[in-house]
N, CA, C and O atoms as a Maestro MAE file, in Angstrom:
{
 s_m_m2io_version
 :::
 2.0.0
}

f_m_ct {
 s_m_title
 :::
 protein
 m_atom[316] {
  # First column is atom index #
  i_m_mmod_type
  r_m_x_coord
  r_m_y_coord
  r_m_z_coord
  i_m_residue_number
  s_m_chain_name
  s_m_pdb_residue_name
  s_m_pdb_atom_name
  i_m_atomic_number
  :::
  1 25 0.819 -1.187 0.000 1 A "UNK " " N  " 7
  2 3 0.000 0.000 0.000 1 A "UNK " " CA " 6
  3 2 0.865 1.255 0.000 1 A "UNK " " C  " 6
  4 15 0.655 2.061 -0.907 1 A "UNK " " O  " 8
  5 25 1.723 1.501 0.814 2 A "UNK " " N  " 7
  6 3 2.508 1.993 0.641 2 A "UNK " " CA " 6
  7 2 3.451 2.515 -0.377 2 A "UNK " " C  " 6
  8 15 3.742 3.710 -0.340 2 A "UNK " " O  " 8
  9 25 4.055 1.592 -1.455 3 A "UNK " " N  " 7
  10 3 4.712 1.444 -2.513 3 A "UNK " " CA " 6
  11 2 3.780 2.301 -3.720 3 A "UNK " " C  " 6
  12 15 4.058 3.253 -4.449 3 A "UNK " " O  " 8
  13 25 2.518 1.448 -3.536 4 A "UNK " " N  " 7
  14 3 1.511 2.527 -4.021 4 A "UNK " " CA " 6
  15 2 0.942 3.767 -4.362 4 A "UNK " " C  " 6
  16 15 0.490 4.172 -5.432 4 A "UNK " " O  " 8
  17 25 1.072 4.424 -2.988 5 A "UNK " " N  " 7
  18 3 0.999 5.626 -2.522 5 A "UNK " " CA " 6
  19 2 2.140 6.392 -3.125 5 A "UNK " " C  " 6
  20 15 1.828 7.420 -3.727 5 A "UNK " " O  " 8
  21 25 3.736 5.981 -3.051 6 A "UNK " " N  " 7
  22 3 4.493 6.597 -3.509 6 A "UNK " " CA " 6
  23 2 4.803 6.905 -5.150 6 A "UNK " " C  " 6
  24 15 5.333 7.890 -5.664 6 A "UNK " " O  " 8
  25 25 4.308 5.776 -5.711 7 A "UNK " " N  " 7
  26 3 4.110 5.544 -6.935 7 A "UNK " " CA " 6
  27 2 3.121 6.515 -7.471 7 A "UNK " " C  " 6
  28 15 3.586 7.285 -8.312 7 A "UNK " " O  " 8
  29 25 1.853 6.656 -7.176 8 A "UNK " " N  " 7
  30 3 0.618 7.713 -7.369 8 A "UNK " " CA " 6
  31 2 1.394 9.353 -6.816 8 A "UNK " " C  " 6
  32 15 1.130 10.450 -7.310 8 A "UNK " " O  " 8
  33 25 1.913 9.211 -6.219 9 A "UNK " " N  " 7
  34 3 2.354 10.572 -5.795 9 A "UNK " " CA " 6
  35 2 3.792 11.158 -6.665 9 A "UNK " " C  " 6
  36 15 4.198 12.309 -6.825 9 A "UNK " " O  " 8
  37 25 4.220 10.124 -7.029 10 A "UNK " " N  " 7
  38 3 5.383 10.742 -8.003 10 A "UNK " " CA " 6
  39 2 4.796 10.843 -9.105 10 A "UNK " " C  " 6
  40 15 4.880 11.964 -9.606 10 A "UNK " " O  " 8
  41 25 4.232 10.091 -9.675 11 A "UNK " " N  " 7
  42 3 3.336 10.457 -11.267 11 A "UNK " " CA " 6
  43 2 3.075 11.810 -11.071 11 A "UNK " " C  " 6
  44 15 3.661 12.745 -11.617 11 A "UNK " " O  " 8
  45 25 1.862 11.886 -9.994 12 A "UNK " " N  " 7
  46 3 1.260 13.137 -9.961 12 A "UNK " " CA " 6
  47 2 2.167 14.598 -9.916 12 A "UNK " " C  " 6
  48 15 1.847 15.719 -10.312 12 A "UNK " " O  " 8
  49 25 3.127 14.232 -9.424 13 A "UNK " " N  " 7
  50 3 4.396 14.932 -8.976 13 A "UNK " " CA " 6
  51 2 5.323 15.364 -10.779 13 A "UNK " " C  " 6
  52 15 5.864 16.466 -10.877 13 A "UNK " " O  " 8
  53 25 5.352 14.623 -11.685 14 A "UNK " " N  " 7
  54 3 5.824 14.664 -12.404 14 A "UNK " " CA " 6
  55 2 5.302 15.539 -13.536 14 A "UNK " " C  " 6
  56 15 5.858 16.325 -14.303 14 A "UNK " " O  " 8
  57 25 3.625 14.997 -13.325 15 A "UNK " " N  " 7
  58 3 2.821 15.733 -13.785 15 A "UNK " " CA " 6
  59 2 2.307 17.175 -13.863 15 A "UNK " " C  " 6
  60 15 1.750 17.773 -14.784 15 A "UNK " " O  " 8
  61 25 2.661 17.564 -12.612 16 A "UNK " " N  " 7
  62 3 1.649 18.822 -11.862 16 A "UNK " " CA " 6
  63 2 3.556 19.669 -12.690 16 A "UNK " " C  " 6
  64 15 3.675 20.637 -13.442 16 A "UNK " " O  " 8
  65 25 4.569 18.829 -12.143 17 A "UNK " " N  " 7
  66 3 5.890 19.464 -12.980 17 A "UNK " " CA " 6
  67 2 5.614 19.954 -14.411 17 A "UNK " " C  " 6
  68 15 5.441 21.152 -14.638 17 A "UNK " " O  " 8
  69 25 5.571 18.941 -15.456 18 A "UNK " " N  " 7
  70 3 5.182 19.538 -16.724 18 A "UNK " " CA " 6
  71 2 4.200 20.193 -16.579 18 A "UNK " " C  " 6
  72 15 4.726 21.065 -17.270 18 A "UNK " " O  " 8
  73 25 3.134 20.673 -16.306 19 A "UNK " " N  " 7
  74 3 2.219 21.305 -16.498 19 A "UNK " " CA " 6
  75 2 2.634 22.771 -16.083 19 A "UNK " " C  " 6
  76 15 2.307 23.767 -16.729 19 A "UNK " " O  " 8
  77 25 3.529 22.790 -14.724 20 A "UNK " " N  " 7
  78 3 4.234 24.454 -14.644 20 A "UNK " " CA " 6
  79 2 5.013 24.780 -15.829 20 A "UNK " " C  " 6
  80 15 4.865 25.882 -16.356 20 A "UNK " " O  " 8
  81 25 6.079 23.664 -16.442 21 A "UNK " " N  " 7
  82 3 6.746 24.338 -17.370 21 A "UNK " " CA " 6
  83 2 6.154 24.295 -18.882 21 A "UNK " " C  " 6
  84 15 6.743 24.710 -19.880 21 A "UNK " " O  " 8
  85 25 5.014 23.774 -18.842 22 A "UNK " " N  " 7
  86 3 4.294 24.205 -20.447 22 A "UNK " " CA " 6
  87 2 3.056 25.191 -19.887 22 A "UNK " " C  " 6
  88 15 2.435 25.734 -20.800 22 A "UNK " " O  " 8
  89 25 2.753 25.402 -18.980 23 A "UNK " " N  " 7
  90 3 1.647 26.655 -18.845 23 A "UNK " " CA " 6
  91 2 1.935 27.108 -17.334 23 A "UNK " " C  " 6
  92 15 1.417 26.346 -16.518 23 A "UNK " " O  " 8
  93 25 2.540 28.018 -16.868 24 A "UNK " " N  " 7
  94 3 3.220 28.754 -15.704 24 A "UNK " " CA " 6
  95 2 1.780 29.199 -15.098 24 A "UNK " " C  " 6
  96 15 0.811 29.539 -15.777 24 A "UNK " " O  " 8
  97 25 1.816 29.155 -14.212 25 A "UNK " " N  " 7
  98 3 0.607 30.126 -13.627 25 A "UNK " " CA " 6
  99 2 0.298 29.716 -12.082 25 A "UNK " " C  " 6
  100 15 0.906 28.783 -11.556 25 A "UNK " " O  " 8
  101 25 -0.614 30.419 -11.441 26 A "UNK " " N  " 7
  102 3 -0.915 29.695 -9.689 26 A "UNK " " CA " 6
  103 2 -1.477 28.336 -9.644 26 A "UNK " " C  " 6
  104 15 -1.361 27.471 -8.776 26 A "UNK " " O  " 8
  105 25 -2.303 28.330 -11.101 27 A "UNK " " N  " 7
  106 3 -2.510 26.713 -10.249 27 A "UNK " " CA " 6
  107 2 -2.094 25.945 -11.132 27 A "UNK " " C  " 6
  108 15 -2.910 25.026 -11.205 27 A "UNK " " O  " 8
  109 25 -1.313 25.804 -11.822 28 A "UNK " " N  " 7
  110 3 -0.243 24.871 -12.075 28 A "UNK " " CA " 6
  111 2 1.200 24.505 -10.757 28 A "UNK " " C  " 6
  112 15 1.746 23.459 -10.408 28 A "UNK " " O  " 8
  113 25 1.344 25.708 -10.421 29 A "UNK " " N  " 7
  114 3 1.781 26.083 -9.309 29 A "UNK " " CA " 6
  115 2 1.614 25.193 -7.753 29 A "UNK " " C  " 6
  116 15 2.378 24.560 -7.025 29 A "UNK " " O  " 8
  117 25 0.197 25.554 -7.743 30 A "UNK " " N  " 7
  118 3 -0.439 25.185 -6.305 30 A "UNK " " CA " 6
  119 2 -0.370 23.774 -6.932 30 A "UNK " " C  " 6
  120 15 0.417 23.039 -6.336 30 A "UNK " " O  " 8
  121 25 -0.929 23.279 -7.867 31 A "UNK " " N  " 7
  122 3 -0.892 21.547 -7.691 31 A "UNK " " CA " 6
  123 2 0.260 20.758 -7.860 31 A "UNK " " C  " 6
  124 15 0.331 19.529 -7.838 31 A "UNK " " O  " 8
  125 25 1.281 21.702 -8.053 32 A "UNK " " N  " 7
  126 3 2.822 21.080 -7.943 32 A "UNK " " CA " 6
  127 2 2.982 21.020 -6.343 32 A "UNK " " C  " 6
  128 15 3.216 20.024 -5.659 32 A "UNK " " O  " 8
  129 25 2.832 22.074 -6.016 33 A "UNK " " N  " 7
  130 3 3.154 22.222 -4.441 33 A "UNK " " CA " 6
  131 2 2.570 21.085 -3.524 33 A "UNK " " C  " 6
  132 15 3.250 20.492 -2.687 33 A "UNK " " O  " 8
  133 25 1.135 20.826 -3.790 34 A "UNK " " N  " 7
  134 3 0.130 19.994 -3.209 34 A "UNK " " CA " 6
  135 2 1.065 18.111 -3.451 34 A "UNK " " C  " 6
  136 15 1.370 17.210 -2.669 34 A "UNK " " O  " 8
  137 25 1.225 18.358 -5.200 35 A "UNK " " N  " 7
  138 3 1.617 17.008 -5.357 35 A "UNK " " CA " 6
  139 2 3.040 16.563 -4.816 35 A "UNK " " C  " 6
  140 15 3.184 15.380 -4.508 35 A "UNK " " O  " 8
  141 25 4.230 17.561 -4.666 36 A "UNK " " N  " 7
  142 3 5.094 17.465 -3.758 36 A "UNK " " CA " 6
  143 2 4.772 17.244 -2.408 36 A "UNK " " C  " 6
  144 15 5.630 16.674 -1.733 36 A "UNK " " O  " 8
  145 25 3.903 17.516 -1.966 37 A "UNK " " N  " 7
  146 3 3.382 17.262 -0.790 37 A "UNK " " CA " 6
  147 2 3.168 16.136 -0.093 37 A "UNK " " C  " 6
  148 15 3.429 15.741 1.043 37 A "UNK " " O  " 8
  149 25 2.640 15.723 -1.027 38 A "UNK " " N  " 7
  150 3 1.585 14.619 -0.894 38 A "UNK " " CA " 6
  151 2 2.845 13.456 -1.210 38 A "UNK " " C  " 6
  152 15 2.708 12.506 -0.439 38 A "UNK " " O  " 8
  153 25 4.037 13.285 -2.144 39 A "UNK " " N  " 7
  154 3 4.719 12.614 -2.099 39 A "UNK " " CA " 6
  155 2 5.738 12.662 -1.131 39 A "UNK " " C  " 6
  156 15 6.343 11.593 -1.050 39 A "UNK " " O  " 8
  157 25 6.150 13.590 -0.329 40 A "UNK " " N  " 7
  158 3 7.047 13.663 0.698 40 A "UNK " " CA " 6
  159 2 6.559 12.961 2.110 40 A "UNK " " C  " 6
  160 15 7.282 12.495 2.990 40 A "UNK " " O  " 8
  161 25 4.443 13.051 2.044 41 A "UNK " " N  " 7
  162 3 4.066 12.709 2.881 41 A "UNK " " CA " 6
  163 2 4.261 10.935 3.253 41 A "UNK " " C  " 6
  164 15 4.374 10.266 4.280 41 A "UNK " " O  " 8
  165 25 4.230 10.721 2.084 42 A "UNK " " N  " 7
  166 3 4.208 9.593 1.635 42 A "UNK " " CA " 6
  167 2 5.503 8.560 2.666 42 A "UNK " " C  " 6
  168 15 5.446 7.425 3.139 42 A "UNK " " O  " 8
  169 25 6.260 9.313 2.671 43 A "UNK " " N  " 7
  170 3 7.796 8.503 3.266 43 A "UNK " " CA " 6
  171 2 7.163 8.676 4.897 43 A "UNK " " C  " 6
  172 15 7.614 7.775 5.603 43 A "UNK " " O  " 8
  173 25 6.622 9.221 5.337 44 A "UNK " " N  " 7
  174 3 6.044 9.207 6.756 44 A "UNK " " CA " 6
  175 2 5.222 8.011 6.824 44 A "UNK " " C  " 6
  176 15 5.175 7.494 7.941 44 A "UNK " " O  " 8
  177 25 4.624 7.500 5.983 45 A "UNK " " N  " 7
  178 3 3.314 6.879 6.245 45 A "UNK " " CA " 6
  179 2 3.897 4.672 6.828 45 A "UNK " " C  " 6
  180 15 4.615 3.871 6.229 45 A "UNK " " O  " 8
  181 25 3.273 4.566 7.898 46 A "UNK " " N  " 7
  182 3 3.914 3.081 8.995 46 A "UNK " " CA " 6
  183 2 3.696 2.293 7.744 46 A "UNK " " C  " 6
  184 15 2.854 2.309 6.845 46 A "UNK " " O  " 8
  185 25 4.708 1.635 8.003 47 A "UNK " " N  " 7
  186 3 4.123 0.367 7.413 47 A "UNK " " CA " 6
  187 2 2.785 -0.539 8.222 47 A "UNK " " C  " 6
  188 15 2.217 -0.555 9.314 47 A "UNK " " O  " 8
  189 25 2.752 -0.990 7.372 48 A "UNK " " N  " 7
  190 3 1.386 -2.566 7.831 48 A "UNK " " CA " 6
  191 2 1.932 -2.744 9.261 48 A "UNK " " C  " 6
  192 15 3.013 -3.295 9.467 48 A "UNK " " O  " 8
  193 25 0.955 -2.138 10.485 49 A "UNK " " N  " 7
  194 3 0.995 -2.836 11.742 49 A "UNK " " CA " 6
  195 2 0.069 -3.981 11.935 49 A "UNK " " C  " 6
  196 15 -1.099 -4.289 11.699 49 A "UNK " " O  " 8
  197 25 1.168 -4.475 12.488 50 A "UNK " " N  " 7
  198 3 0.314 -6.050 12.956 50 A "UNK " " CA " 6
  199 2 -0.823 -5.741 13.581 50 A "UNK " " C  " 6
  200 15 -0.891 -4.723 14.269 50 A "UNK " " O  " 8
  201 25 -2.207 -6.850 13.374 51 A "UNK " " N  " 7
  202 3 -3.484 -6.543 14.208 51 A "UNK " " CA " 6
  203 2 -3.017 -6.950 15.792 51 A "UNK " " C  " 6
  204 15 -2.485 -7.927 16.319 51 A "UNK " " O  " 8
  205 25 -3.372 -6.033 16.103 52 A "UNK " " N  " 7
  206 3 -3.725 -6.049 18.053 52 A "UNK " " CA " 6
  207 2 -4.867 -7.192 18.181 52 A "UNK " " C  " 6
  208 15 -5.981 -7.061 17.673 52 A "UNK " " O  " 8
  209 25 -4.447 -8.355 18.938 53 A "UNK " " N  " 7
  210 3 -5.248 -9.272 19.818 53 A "UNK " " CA " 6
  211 2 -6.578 -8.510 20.546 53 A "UNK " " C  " 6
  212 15 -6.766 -7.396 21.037 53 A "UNK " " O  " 8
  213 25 -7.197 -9.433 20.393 54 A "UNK " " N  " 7
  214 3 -8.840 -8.737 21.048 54 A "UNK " " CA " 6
  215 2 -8.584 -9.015 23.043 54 A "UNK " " C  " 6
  216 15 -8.175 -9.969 23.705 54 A "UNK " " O  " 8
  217 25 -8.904 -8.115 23.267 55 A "UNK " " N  " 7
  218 3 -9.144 -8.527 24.824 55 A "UNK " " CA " 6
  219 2 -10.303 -8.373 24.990 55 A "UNK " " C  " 6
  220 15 -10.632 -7.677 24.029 55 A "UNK " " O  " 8
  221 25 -11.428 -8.614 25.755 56 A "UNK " " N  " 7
  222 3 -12.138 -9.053 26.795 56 A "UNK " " CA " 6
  223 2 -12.094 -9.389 28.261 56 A "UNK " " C  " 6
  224 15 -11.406 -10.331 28.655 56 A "UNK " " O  " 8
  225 25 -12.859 -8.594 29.138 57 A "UNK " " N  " 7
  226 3 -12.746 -8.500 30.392 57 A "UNK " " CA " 6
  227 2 -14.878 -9.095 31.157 57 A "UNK " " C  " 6
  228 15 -15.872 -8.378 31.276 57 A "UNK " " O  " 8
  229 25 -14.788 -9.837 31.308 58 A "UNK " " N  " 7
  230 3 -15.578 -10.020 31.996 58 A "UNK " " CA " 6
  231 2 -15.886 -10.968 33.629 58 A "UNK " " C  " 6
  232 15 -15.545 -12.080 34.032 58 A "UNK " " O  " 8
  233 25 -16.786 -9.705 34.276 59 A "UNK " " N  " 7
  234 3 -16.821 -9.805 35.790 59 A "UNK " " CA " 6
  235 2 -17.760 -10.799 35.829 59 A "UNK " " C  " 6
  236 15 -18.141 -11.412 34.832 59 A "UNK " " O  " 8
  237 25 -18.199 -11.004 37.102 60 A "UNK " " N  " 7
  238 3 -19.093 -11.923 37.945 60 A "UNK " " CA " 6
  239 2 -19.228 -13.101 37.035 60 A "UNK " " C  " 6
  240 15 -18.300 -13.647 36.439 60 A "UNK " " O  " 8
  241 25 -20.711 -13.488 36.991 61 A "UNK " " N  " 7
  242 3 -21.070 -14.324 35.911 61 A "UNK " " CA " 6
  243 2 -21.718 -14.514 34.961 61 A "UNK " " C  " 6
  244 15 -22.689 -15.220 34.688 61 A "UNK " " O  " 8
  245 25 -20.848 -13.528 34.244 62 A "UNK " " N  " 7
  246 3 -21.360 -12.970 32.910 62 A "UNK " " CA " 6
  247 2 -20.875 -13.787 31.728 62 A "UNK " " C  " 6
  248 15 -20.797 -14.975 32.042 62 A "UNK " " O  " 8
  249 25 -20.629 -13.618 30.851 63 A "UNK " " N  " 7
  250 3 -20.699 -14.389 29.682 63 A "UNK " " CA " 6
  251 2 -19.891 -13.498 28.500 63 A "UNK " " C  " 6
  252 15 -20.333 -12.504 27.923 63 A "UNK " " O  " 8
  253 25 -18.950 -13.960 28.362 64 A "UNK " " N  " 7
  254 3 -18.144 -12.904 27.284 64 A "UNK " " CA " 6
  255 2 -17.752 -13.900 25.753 64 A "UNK " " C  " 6
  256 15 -17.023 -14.890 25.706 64 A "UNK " " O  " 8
  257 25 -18.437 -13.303 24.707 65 A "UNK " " N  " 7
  258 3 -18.418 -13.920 23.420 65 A "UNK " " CA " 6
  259 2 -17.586 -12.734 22.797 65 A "UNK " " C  " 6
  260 15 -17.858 -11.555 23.024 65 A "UNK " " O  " 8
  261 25 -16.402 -13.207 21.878 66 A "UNK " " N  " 7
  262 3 -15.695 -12.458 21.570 66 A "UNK " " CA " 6
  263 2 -15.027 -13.165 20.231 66 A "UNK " " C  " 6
  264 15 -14.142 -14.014 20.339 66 A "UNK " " O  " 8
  265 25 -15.617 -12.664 18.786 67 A "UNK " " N  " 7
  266 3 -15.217 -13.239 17.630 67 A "UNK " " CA " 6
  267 2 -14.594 -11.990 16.852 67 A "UNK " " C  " 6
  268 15 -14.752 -10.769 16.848 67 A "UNK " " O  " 8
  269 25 -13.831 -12.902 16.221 68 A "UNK " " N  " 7
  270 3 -13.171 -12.048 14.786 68 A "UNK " " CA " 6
  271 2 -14.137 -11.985 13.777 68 A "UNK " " C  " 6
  272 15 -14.090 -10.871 13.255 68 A "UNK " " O  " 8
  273 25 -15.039 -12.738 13.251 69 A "UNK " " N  " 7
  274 3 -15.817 -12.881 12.701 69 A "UNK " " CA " 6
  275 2 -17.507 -13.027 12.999 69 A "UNK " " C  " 6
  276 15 -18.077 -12.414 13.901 69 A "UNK " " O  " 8
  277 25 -18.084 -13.834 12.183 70 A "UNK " " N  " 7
  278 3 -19.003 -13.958 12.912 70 A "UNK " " CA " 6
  279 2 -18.885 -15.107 13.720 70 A "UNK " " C  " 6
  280 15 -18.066 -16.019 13.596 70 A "UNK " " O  " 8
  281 25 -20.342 -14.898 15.085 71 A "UNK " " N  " 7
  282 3 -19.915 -15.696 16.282 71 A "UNK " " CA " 6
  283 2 -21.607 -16.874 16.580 71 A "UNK " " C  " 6
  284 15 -22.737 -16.492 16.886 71 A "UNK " " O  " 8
  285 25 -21.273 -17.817 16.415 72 A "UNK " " N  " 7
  286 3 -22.433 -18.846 16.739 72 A "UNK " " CA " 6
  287 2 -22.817 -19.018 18.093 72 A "UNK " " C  " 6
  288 15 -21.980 -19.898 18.298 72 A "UNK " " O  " 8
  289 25 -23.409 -18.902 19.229 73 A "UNK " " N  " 7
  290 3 -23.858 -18.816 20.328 73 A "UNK " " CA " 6
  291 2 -24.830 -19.468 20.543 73 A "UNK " " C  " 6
  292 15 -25.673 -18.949 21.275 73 A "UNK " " O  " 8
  293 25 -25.127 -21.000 19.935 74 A "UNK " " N  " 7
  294 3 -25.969 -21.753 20.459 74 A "UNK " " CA " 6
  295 2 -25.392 -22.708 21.410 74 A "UNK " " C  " 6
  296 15 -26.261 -23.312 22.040 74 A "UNK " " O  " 8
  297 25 -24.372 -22.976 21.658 75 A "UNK " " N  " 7
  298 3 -23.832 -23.984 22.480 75 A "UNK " " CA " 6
  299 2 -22.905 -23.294 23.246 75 A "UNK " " C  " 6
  300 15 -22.192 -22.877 22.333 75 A "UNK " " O  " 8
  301 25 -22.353 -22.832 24.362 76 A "UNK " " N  " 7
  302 3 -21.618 -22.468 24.924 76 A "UNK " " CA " 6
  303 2 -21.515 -23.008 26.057 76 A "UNK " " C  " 6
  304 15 -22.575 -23.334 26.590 76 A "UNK " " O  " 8
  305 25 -19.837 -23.362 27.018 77 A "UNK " " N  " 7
  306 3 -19.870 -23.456 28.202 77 A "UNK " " CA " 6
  307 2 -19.089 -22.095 29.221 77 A "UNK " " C  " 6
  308 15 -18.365 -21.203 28.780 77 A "UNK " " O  " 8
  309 25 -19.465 -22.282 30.501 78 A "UNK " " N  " 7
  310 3 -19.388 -21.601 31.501 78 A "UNK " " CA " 6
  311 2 -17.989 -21.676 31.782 78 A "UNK " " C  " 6
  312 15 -17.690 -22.845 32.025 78 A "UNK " " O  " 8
  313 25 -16.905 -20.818 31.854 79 A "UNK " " N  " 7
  314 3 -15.496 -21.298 32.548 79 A "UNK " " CA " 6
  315 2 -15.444 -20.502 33.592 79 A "UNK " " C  " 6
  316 15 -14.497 -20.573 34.375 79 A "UNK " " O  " 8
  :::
 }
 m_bond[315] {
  # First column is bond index #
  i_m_from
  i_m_to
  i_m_order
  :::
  1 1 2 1
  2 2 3 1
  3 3 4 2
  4 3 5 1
  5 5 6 1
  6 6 7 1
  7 7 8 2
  8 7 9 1
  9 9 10 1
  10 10 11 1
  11 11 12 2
  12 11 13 1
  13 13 14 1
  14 14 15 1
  15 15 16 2
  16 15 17 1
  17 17 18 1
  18 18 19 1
  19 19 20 2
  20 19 21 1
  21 21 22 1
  22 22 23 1
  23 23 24 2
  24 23 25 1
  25 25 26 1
  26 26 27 1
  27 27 28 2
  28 27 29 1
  29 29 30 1
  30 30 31 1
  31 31 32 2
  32 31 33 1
  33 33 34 1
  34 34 35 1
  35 35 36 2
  36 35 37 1
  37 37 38 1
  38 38 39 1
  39 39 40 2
  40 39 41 1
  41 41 42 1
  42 42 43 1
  43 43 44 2
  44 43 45 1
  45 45 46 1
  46 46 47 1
  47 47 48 2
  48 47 49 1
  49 49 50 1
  50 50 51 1
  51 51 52 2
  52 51 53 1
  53 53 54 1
  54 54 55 1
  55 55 56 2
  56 55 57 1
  57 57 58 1
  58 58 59 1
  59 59 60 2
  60 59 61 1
  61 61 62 1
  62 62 63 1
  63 63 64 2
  64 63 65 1
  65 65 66 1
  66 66 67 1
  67 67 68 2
  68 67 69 1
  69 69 70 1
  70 70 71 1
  71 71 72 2
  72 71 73 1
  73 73 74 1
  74 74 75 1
  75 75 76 2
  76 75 77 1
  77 77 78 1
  78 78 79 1
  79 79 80 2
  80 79 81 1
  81 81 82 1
  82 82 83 1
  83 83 84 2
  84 83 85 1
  85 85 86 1
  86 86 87 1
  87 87 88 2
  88 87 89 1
  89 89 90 1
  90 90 91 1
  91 91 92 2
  92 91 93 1
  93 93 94 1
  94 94 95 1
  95 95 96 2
  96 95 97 1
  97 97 98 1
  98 98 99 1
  99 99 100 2
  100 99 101 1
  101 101 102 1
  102 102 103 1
  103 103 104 2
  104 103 105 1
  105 105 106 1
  106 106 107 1
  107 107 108 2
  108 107 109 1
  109 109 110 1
  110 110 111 1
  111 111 112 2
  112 111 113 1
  113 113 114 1
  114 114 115 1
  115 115 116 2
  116 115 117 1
  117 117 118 1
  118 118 119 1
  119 119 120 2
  120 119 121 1
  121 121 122 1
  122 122 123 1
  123 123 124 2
  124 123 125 1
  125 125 126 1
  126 126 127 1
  127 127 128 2
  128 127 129 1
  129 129 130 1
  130 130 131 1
  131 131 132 2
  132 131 133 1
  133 133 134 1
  134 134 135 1
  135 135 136 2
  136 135 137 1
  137 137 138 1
  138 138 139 1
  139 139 140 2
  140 139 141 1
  141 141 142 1
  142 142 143 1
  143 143 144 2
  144 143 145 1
  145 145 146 1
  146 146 147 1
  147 147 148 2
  148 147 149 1
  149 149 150 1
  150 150 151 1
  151 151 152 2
  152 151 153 1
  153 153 154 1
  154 154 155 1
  155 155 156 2
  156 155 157 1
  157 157 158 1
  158 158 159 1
  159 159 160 2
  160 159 161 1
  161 161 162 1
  162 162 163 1
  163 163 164 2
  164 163 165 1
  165 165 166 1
  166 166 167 1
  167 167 168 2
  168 167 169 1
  169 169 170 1
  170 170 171 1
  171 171 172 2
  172 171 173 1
  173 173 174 1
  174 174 175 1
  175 175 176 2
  176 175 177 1
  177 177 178 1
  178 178 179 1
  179 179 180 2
  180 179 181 1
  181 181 182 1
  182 182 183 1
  183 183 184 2
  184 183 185 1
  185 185 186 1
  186 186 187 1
  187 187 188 2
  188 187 189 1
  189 189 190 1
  190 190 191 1
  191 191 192 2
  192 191 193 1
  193 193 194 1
  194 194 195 1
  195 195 196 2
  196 195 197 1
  197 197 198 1
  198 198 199 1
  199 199 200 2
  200 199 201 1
  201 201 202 1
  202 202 203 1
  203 203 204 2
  204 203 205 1
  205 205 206 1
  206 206 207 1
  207 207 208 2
  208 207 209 1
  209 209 210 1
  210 210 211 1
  211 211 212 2
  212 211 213 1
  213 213 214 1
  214 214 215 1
  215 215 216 2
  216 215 217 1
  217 217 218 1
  218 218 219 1
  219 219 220 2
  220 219 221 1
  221 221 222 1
  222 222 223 1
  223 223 224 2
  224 223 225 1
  225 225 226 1
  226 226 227 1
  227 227 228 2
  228 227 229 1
  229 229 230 1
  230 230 231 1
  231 231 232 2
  232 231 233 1
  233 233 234 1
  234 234 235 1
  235 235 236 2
  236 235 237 1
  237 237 238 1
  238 238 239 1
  239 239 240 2
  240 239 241 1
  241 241 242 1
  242 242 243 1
  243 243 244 2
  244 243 245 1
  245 245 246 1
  246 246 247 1
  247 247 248 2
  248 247 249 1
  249 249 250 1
  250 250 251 1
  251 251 252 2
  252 251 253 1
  253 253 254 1
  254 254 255 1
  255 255 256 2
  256 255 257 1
  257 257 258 1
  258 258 259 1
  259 259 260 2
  260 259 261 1
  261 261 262 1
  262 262 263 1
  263 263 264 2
  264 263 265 1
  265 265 266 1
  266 266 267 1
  267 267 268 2
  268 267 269 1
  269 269 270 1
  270 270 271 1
  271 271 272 2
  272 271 273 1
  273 273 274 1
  274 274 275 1
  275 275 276 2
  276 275 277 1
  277 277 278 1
  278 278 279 1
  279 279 280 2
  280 279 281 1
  281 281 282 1
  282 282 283 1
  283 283 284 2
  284 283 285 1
  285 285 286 1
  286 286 287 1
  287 287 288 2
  288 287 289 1
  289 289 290 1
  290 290 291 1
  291 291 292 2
  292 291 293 1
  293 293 294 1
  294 294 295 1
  295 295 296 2
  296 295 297 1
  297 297 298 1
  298 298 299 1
  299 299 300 2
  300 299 301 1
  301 301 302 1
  302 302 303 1
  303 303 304 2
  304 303 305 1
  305 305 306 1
  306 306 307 1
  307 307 308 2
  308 307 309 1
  309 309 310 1
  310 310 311 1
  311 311 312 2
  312 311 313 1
  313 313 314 1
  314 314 315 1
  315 315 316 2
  :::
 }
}
């Protein structure tokens, strides 16, 4: 995703470039600026964090169902 991002942002980057030097003006301008932007932002952006484990906390005697997906709840035991 990442690789991506940088890829889309240098095109655009290259682009918004020719477009200042075949027609000069503010917003040829401003969308160079924006698309530099947006590709510099790019080197900031995490890589793929691992998913965080689900926790669940349950008191007395309650009953805690806790799926990644969907969750079937016809049979359950008590621990």
């Amino acid at each position: 995703m990442r690789l991506a991002a940088q890829i889309a942002a240098l095109v655009a980057t290259l682009i918004s470039i020719a477009w200042v030097i075949y027609k000069p003006g503010l917003d040829s301008a401003a969308a160079t600026a924006a698309a530099i932007a947006a590709l510099l932002s790019t080197f900031f952006l995490k890589k793929g964090a691992p998913e965080s484990k689900q926790v669940q906390h349950v008191s007395g005697k309650g009953v805690g169902i806790q799926a990644g997906r969907d969750a079937k709840v016809d049979n359950f035991e008590r621990k």
